[in-house]
C-alpha positions in Angstrom: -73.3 46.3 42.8 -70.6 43.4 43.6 -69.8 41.0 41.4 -69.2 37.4 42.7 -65.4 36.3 41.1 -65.2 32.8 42.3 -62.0 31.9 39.3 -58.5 32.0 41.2 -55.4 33.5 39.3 -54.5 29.4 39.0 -58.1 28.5 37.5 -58.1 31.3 34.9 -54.0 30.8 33.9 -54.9 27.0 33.5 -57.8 28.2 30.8 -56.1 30.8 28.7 -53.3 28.3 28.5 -55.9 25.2 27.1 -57.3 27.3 25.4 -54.2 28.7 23.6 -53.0 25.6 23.2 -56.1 24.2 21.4 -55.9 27.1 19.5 -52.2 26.5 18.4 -53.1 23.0 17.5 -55.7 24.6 15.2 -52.8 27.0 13.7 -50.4 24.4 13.1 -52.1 21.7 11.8 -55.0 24.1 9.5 -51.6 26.2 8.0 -49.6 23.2 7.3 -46.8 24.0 9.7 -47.3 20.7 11.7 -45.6 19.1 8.7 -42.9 21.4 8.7 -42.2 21.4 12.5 -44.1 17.6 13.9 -41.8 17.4 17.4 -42.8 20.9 18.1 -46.3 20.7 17.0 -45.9 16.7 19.4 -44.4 18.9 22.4 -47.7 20.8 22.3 -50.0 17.8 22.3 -48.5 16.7 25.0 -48.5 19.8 27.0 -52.2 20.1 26.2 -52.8 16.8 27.3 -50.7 17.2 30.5 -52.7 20.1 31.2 -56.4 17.9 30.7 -54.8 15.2 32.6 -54.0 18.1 35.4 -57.4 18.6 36.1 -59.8 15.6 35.2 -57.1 13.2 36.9 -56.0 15.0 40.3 -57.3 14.0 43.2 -59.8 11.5 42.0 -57.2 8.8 41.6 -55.1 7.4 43.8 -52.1 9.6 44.7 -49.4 6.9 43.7 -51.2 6.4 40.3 -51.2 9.9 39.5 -47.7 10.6 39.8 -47.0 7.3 38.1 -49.1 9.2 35.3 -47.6 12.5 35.6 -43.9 11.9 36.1 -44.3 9.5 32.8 -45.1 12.3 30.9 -42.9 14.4 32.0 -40.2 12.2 30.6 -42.5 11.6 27.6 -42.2 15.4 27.2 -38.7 15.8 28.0 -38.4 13.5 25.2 -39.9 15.1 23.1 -38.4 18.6 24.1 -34.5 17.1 23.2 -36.0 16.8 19.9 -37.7 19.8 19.5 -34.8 21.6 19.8 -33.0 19.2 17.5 -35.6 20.2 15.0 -35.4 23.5 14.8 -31.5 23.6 15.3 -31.5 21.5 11.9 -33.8 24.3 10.5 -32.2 27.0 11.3 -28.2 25.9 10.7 -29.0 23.0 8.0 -26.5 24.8 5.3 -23.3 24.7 7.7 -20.5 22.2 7.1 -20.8 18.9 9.1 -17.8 19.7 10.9 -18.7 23.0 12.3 -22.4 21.3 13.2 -20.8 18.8 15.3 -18.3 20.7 17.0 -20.4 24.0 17.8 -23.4 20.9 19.1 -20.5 19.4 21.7 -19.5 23.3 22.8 -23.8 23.7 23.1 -24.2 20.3 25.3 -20.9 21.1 26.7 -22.3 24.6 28.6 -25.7 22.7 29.4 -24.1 20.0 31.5 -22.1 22.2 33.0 -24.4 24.3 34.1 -26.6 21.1 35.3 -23.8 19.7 37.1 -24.2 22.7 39.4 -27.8 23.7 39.8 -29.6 22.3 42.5 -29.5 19.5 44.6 -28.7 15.8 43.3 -30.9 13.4 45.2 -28.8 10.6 46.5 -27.6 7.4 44.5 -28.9 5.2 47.3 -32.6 6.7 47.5 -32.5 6.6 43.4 -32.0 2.9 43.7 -33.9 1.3 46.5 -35.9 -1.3 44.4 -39.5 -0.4 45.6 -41.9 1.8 43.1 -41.4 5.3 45.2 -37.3 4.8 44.1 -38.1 4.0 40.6 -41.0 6.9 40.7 -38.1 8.8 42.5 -35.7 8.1 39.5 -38.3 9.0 36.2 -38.8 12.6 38.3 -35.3 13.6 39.0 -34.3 12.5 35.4 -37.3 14.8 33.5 -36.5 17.4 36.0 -33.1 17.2 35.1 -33.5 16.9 31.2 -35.8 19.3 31.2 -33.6 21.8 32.7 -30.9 20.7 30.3 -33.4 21.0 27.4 -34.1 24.7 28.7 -29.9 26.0 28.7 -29.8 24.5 24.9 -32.8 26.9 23.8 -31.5 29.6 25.8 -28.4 28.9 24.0 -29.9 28.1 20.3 -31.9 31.6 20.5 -29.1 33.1 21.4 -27.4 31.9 18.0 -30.2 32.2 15.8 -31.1 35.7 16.8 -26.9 36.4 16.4 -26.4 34.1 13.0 -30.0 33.4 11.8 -30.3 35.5 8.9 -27.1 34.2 7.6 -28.5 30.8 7.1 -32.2 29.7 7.1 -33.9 31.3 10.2 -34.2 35.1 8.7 -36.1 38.0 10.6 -40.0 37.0 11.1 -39.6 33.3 9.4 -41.2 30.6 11.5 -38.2 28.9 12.8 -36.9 32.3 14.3 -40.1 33.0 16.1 -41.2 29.6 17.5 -37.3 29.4 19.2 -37.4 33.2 20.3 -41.1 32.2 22.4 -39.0 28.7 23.3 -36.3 30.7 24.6 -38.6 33.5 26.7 -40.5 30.3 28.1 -37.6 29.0 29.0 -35.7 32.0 30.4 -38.8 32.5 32.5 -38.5 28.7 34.2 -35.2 29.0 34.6 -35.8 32.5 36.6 -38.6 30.8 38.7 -36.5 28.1 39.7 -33.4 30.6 40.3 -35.5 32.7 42.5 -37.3 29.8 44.0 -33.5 27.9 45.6 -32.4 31.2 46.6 -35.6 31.9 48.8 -35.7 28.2 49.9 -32.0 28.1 50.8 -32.0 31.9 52.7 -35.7 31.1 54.4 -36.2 29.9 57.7 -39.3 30.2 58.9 -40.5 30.7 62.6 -44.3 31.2 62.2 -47.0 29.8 60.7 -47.7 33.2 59.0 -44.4 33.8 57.7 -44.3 29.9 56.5 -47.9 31.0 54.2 -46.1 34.1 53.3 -43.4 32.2 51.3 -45.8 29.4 49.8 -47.9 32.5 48.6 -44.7 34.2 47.0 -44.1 30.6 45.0 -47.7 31.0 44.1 -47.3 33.7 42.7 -43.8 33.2 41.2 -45.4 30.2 39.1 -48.2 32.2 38.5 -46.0 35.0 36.4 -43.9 31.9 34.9 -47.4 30.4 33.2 -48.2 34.2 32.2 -45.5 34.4 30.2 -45.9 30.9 28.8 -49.7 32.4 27.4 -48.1 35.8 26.2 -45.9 33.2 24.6 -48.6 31.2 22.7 -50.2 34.2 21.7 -46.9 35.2 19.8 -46.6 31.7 17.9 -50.5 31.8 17.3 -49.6 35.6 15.2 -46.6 34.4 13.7 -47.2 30.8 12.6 -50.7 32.0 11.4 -49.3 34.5 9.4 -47.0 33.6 6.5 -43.0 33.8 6.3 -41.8 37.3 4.6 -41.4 36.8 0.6 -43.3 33.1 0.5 -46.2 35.1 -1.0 -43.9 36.5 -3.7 -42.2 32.9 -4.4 -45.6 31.5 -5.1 -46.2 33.7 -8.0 -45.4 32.9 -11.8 -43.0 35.9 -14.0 -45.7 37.0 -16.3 -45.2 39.6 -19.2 -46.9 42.4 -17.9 -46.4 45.5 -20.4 -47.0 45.4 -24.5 -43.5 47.0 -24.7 -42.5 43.6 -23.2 -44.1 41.8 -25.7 -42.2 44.0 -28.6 -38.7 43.6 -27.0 -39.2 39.6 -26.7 -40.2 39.4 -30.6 -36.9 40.3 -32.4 -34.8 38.2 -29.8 -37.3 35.1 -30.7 -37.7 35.9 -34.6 -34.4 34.2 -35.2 -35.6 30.7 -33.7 -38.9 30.9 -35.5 -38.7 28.3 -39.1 -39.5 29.7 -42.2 -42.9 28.9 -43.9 -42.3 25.0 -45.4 -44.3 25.0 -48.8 -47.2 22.8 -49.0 -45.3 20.4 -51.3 -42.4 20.0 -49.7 -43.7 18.1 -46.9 -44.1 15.4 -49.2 -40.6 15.0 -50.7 -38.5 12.7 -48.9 -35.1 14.3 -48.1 -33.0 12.1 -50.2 -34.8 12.7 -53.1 -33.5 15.3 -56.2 -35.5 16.9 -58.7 -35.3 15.2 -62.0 -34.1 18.6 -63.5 -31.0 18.3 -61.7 -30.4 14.7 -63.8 
């Protein structure tokens, strides 16, 4: 018996990742952690709408409209990204000294535009600003490529310093903040990886055949393929996490309560001393300043 398997690798990636997402959307808003964490919970709107848009949109518009729509929200999301990462920096390092904040955030941006300055190519200033829509369409890609990739070195670089420092401060072993920017980080160690691999192969290979030209498109294929993967396995870790409560907020939640008789009996003698005597009947009705006629 054969069994007729008409999904691709692309179709079936493209559903566990929806589906995840709507999922995680279910997580964070039915657990209450949207309200502590809104521009990550807004990053994965926007992913999941990226991804709806993906496929009700492509190639049933016109091809200019839907990269109009795309690029804007890749910068939309590469927005959003920046602030993401803002977020949970803040959350995980809110009890250090201003100083040390703004000085260890310049080393952070620092490294990233460093490391921008010098991966892949720079389109050129002229073909950036040509005046027609294709140069302004040209400009909105190359700058949420850009921040994007600049937004991926600062997670890399804030996991690296919450899984180092984190317990010291606010972002202990299993609390939320640690695990949404440890599956941040993975994600984004996986792009960066891809698009590592990807310029080496694209600067080394020179094709001669048709075959060997298919060959290399199918190793991209598959090289985004492992990259979205890893970006389910990484969903699946914040849908376990974020459903699951922080270590100890059970135990904060719960009133001290007297729980043995022997507590009771050691309280009493410690407490007899505040207790009032037993006021007579009568004297409730003497005023204070009042003597007893005797004493005349």
């Amino acid at each position: 018996m054969h069994f007729n398997f008409d999904f691709s690798a692309v179709q079936i990636l493209w559903t566990l990742t929806f589906a995840a997402l709507l999922v995680l959307l279910v997580v964070l808003l039915g657990r209450d952690r949207a309200r502590r964490y809104p521009w990550f919970t807004a990053s994965i709107v926007l992913l999941a709408l990226g991804k709806l848009c993906s496929r009700l949109l492509l190639g049933r518009v016109p091809q200019i409209t839907s990269a109009a729509i795309f690029i804007m929200l890749a910068d939309l999301a590469m927005i959003v990204g920046m602030l993401v990462v803002v977020e949970l920096a803040r959350r995980a390092f809110g009890g250090i000294k201003r100083q040390t904040w703004i000085v260890g955030t310049l080393a952070l941006v620092a490294v990233g535009c460093a490391v921008l300055a010098v991966w892949g190519p720079w389109p050129s200033w002229k073909a950036l600003t040509g005046g027609s829509v294709l140069a302004v369409l040209g400009l909105m890609q190359m700058v949420a490529l850009k921040g994007n990739l600049l937004s991926d070195v600062l997670t890399v670089e804030l996991g690296l310093l919450v899984v180092l420092f984190g317990r010291r401060f606010h972002a202990a072993w299993r609390s939320h903040t640690q695990m949404i920017v440890i599956g941040l980080s993975t994600a984004a160690i996986a792009r960066l990886s891809v698009q590592g691999v990807w310029q080496l192969i694209a600067l080394k290979a020179a094709p001669h055949s048709q075959a060997e030209y298919d060959r290399i498109l199918g190793l991209r294929d598959k090289l985004s393929n492992a990259n979205a993967a890893v970006y389910v396995a990484v969903l699946l870790w914040w849908i376990v996490f974020l459903w699951n409560d922080e270590p100890g907020a059970a135990a904060a939640l719960e009133t001290p309560a007297l729980e043995t008789p022997d507590a009771v009996e050691n309280l009493l003698p410690e407490t007899a001393s505040a207790i009032p005597e037993e006021v007579p009947p009568d004297a409730a009705s003497v005023p204070a300043e009042t003597k007893p006629e005797s004493e005349e």
